[in-house]
C-alpha positions as CSV (number, residue, x, y, z in Angstrom):
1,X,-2.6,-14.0,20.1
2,X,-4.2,-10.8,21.1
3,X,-5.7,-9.1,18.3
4,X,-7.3,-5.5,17.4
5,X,-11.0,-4.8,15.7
6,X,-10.0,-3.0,12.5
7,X,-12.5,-0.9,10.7
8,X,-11.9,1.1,7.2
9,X,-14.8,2.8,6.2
10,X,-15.0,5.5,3.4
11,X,-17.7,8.3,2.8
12,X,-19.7,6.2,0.9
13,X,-19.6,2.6,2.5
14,X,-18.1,0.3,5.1
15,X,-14.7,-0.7,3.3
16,X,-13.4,-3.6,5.4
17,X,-14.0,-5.0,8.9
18,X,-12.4,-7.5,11.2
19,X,-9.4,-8.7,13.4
20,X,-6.2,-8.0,12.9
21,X,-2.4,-7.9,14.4
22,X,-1.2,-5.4,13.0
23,X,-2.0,-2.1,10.9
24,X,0.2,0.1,9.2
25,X,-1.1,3.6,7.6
26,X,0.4,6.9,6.7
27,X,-0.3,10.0,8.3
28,X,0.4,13.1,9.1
29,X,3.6,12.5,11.4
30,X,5.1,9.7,9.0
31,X,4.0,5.9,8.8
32,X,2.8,4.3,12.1
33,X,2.1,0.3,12.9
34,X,-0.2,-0.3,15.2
35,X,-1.0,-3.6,17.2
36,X,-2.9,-4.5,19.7
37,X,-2.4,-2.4,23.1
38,X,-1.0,0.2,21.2
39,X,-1.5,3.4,23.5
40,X,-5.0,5.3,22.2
41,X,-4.4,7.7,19.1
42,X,-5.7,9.9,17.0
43,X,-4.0,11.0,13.9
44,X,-4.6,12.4,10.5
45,X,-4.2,9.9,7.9
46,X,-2.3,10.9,4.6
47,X,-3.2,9.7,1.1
48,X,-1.3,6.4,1.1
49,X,-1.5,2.4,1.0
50,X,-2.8,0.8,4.6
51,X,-1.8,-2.5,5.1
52,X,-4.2,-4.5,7.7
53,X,-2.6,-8.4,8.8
54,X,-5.4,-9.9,9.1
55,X,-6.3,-12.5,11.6
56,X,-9.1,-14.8,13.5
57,X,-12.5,-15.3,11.3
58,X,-11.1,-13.4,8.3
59,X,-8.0,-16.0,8.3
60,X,-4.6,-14.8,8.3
61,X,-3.2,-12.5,5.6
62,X,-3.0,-9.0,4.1
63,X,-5.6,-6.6,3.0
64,X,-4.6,-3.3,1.3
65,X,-6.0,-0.6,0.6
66,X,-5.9,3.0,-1.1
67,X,-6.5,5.7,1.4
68,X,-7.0,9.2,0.3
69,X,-7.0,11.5,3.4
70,X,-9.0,11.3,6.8
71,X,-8.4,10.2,10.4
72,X,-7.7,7.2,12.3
73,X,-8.7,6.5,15.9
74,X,-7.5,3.6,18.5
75,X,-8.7,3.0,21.7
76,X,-9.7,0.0,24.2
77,X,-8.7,-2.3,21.4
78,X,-10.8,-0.8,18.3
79,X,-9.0,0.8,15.5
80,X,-11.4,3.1,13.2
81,X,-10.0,4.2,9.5
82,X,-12.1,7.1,8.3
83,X,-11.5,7.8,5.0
84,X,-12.4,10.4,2.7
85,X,-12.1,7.7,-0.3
86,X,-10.7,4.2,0.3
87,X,-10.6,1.6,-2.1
88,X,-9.6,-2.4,-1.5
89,X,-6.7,-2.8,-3.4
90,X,-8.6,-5.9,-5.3
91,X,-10.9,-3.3,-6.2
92,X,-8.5,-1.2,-8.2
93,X,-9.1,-1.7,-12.0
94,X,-5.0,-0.9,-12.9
95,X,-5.4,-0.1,-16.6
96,X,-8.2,2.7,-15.6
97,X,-5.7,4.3,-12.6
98,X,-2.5,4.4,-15.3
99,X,-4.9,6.2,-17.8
100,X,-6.0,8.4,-15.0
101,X,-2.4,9.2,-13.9
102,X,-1.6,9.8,-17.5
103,X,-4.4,12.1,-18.5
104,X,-3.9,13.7,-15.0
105,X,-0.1,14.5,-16.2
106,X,-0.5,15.7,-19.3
107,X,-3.2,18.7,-17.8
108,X,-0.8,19.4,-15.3
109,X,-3.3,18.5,-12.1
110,X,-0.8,17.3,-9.2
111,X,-4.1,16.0,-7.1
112,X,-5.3,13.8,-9.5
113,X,-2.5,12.6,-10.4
114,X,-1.5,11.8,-6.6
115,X,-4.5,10.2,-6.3
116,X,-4.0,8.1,-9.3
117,X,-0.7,7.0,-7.7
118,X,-1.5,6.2,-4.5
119,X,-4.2,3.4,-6.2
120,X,-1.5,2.0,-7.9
121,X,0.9,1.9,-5.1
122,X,-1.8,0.4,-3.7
123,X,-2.3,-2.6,-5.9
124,X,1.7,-2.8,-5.8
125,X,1.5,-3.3,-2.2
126,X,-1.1,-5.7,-2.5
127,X,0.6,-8.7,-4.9
């Protein structure tokens, strides 16, 4: 099976890396899947859940992850995720994003309270 190198990496740190089949983000232009031999791209990526199908060394299954703006790139079988913030769902502590979205609500700020929602789609996505 041919597969594609996948790596998500945020401001801060490398988020995930490995081989995949099959990677589905938001951006810019709506939701896109690629796969391997996908034609090269560049897009803009929208706050929203990426879904990577993991494959070879990594095993096969699904990582997720929270995505908060940046810009993906594929070309001669590498897709790069850079993120402005991207957090594994796993790494998502649920009780801390609801309060977030709560407090985020109640003083009226529509980014924070995106933000907070795209985490918890995230985790959503994720189980």
């Amino acid at each position: 099976m041919a597969e594609l190198h996948v790596e998500l990496v945020a401001a801060d740190r490398q988020v995930w890396s490995g081989e995949a089949s099959l990677v589905v983000a938001r951006t810019t232009s709506g939701d896109i899947g690629i796969m391997p031999g996908h034609q090269p791209l560049l897009a803009v990526l929208r706050p929203g859940a990426v879904t990577i199908r993991t494959t070879g060394a990594t095993g096969d299954g699904t990582v997720v992850a929270a995505v908060h703006g940046g810009f993906l790139s594929y070309t001669d079988g590498k897709l790069s995720l850079l993120a402005e913030i991207a957090e594994l769902a796993e790494e998502i502590d649920v009780e801390r994003a609801e309060r977030a979205r709560e407090q985020a609500r109640a003083e009226q700020d529509e980014a924070a309270e995106r933000r907070a929602g795209v985490r918890l789609a995230a985790v959503s996505a994720g189980h």
